[in-house]
N, C-alpha and C positions, 0 to 999 in steps of 0.2 A: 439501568442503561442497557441490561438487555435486551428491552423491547425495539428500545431503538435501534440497534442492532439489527434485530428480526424486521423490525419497520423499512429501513436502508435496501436490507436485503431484499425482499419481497417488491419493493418499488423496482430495484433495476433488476430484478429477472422477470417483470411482466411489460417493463419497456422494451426489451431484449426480446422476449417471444414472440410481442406485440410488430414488431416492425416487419416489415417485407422484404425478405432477404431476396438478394437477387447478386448478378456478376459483380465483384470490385467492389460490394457494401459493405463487408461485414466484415472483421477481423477479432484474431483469439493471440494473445501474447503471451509468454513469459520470461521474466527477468530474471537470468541468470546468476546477476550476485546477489539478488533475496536469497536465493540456496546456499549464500556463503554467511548468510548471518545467521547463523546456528540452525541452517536450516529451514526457511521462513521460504512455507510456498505459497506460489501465487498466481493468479490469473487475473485477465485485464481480455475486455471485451470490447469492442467496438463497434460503432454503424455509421457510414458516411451518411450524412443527413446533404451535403450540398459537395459540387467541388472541392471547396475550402474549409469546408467544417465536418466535424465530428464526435460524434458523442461519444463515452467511455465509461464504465463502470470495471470497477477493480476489486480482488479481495484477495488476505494476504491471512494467511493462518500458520502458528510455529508453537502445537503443544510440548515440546522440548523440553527438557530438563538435564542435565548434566551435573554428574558427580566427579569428585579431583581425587577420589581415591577413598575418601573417610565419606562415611554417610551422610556426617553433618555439614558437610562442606561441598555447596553445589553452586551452579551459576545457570542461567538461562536469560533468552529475551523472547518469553511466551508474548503473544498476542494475538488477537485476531482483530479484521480491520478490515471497512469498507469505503469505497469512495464512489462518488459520481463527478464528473467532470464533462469539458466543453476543449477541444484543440482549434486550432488556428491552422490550416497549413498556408503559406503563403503563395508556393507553386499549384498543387496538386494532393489532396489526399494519397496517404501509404506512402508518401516518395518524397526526401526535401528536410528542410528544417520546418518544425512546427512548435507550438506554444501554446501554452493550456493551464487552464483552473479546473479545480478541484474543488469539492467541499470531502471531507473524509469525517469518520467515526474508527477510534480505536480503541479497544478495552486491552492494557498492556500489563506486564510483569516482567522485569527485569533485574536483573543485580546478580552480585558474585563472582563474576568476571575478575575487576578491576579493585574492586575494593569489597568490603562485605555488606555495604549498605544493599537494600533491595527495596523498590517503590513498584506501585503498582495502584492502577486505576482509571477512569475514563478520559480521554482526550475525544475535544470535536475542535474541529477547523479548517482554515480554508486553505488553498497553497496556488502558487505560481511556480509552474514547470517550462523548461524549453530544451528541447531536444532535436537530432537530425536521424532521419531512417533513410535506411543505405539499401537499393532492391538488390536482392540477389537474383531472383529468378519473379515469372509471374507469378508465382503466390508465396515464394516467400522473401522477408525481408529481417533486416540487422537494426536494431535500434538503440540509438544513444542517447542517456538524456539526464537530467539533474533537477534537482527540484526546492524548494523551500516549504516550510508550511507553518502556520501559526495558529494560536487559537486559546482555549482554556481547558485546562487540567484538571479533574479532583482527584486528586491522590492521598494515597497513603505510603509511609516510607518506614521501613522496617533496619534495625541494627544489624541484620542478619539473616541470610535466605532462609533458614528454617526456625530459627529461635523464636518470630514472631512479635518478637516487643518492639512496641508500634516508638516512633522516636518525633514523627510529626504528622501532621495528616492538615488536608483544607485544598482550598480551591488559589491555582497562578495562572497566571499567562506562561505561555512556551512561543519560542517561535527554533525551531530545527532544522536541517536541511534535512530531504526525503529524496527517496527513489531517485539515487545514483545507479544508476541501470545501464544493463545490457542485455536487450531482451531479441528474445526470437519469434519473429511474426509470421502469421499463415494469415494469407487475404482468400476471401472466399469470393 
């Protein structure tokens, strides 16, 4: 899965360099409460392709680890993660309520938190997002937005973040809610 990975990536940064930047095309985001989930930064790129559409690639990386005190006893929500997507705006790009799919790739590790279980593994799938971006000034803007996303898993689930004894492993469907956001945008 890590090719795919590198494959994802590699695609949207040569769609990205590839385009013709010019006034009000292009925008750079980031989502403020990714940084509340232990940390998990991110960036999100964009290019008005027409008035009402625009294109987005995203990626979201949290090598994190956290300890409760004893060595043995840690929690984290590691992943890294990329997406390409399509919005909607219905007024006007940058400004308005708008709505968007995605197709995303995530390679995750989490647990320890909540309980001592810990899973970790590949996710691909697709999502429905709809959000409103609020202009502050001409080039920057406030963005609110919510999301879903579904897809397939293969995972592995562990009794415990370091012990390692594996408790089930194989391939689900998920469907999640995604990027509850509040991001800060720069339009170029």
């Amino acid at each position: 899965m890590d090719k795919i990975w590198k494959i994802l990536l590699a695609l949207a940064a040569s769609a990205a360099f590839s385009l013709n930047v010019s006034a009000q095309k292009f925008s750079i985001s980031t989502d403020l409460l990714g940084y509340a989930r232990l940390g998990t930064m991110n960036l999100d790129a964009s290019y008005a392709l027409a008035r009402r559409w625009s294109l987005t690639a995203g990626v979201r990386y949290n090598p994190f680890t956290f300890r409760k005190g004893d060595p043995d006893r840690q929690f984290q929500y590691r992943q890294q993660s990329c997406s390409v997507g399509m919005r909607l705006w219905p007024w006007h790009a940058w400004s308005g309520w708008w709505f968007a799919g995605k197709l995303r790739y995530q390679e995750y590790n989490y647990g320890g938190l909540i309980s001592e279980k810990t899973e970790e593994g590949d996710r691909f799938g697709a999502g429905l997002y709809s959000g409103y971006t609020h202009m502050l000034s001409p080039h920057f803007n406030l963005e609110f937005g919510v999301g879903l996303w579904g897809g397939i898993s293969s995972y592995r689930q562990y009794s415990c973040p370091v012990c390692g004894l594996t408790v089930e492993k194989g391939e689900k469907f998920f469907l999640l809610p995604d990027d509850v956001m509040v991001s800060l945008v720069y339009v170029f």
